[in-house]
C-alpha positions as CSV (number, residue, x, y, z in Angstrom):
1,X,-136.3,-37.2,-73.4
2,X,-135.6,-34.4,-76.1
3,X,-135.8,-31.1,-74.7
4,X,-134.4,-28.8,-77.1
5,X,-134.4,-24.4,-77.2
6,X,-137.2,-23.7,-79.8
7,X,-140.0,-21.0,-80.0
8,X,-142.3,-23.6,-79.6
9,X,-141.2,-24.5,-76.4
10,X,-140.3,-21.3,-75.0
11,X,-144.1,-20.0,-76.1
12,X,-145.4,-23.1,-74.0
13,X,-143.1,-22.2,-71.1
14,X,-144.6,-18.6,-70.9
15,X,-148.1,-20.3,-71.4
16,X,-147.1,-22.6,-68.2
17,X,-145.9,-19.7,-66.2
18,X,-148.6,-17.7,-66.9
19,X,-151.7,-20.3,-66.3
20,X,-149.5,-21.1,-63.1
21,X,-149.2,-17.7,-61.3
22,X,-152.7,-16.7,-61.9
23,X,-153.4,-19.6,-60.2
24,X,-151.2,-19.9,-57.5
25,X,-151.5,-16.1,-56.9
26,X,-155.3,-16.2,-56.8
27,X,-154.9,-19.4,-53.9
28,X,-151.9,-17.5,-51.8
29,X,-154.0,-14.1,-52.0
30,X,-157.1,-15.2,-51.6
31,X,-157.2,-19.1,-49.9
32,X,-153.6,-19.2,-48.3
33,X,-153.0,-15.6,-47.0
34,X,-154.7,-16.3,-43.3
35,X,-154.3,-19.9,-43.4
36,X,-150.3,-19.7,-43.5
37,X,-150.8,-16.7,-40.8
38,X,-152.6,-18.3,-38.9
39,X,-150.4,-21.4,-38.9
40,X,-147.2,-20.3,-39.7
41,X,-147.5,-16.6,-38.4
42,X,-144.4,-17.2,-36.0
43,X,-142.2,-18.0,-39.5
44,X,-143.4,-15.6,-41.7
45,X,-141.7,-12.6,-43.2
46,X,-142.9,-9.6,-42.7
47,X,-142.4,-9.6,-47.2
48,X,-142.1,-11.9,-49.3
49,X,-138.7,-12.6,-50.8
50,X,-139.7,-11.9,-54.2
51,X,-136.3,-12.9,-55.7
52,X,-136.7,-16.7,-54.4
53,X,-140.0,-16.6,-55.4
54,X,-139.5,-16.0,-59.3
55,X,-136.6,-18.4,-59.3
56,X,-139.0,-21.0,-58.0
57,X,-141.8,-20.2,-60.0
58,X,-139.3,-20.3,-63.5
59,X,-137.2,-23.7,-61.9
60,X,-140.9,-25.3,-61.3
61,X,-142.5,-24.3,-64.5
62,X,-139.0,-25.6,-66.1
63,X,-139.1,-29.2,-64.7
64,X,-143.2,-29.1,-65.4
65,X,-142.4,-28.6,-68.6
66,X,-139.7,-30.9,-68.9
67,X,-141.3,-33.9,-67.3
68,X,-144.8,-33.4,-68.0
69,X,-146.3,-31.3,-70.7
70,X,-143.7,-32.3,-73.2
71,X,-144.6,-35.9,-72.5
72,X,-148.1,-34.6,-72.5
73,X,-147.9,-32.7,-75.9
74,X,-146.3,-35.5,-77.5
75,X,-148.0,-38.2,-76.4
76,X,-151.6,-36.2,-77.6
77,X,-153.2,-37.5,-74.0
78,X,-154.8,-34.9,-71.9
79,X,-154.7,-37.3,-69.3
80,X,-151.2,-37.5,-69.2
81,X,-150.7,-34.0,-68.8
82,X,-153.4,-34.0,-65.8
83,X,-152.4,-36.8,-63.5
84,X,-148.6,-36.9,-64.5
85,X,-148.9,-33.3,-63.6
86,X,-150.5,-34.2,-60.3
87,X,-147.8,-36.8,-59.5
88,X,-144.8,-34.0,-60.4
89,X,-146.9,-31.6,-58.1
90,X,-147.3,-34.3,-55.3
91,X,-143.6,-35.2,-55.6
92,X,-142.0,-31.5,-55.9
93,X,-144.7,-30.2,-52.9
94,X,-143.8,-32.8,-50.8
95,X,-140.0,-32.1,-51.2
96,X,-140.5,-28.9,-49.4
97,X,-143.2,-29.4,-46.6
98,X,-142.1,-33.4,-45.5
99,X,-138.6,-32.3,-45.3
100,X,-139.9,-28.8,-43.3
101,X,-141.7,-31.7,-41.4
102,X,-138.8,-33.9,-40.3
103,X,-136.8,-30.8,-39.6
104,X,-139.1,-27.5,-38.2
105,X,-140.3,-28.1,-34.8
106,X,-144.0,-27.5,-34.6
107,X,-144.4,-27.5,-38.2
108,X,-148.0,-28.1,-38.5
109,X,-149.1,-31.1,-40.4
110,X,-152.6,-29.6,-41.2
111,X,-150.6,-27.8,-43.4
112,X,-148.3,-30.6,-44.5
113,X,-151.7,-32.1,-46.2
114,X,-153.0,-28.9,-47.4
115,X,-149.7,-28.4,-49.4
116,X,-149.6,-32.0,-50.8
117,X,-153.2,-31.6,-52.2
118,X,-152.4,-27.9,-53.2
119,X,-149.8,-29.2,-55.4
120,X,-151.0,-31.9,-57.0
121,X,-154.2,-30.2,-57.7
122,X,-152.1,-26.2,-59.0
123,X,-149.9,-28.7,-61.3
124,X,-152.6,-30.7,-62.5
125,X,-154.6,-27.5,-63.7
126,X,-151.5,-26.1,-65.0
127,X,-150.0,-28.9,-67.3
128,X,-154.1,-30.0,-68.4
129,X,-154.9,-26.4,-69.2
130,X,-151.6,-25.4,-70.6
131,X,-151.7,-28.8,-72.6
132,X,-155.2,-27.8,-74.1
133,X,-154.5,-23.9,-74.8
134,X,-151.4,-25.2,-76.8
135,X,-153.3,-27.4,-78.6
136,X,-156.6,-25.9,-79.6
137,X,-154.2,-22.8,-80.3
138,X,-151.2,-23.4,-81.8
């Protein structure tokens, strides 16, 4: 896979990241907020770290990028970019909450599935909208 430092791909990075946290921020301010209290009040910070946060939103973008709208882009296939996007988020979600599942006790599982849809469904978007602002744009 060639994956080389060009303006190209460091405009389509900041087109990810951007698509990404306006939707991800809209589903943890609006959707998430009480579900996660109300589920995972007893492990919540009073603040969010926002360090971790922004490494894990630029490390996420980074490997969505790398493994699925660069595919995507080249390729020309929308689709691509949707379902392998869906698959990455599937994959990279289920990292976190399966292992928090095997290793947290009481971690809910309610919020185990909600996670794993979440993801597949926030990557999705963001590689098939990315993948279609790029190329009706640029």
């Amino acid at each position: 896979m060639n994956f080389s430092f060009t303006w190209a791909n460091v405009r389509n990075y900041g087109i990810a990241l951007a698509v990404f946290l306006v939707i991800d921020l809209i589903w943890l301010t609006v959707i998430a907020k009480s579900l996660y209290a109300q589920h995972l009040g007893y492990l919540m910070a009073p603040k969010a770290k926002l360090i971790a946060a922004l490494i894990f939103y630029l490390l996420f973008i980074l490997g969505l990028q790398f493994f699925v709208l660069n595919p995507a882009l080249l390729s020309g296939s929308w689709k691509t970019a949707l379902f392998a996007g869906m698959f990455f988020g599937l994959v990279t979600y289920a990292t976190y909450d399966l292992t928090n599942q095997a290793t947290i006790k009481d971690w809910p599982v309610l919020i185990t599935v909600i996670d794993l849809v979440w993801g597949s469904v926030v990557s999705g978007l963001t590689a098939l909208l990315s993948f279609l602002i790029i190329r009706r744009f640029f």
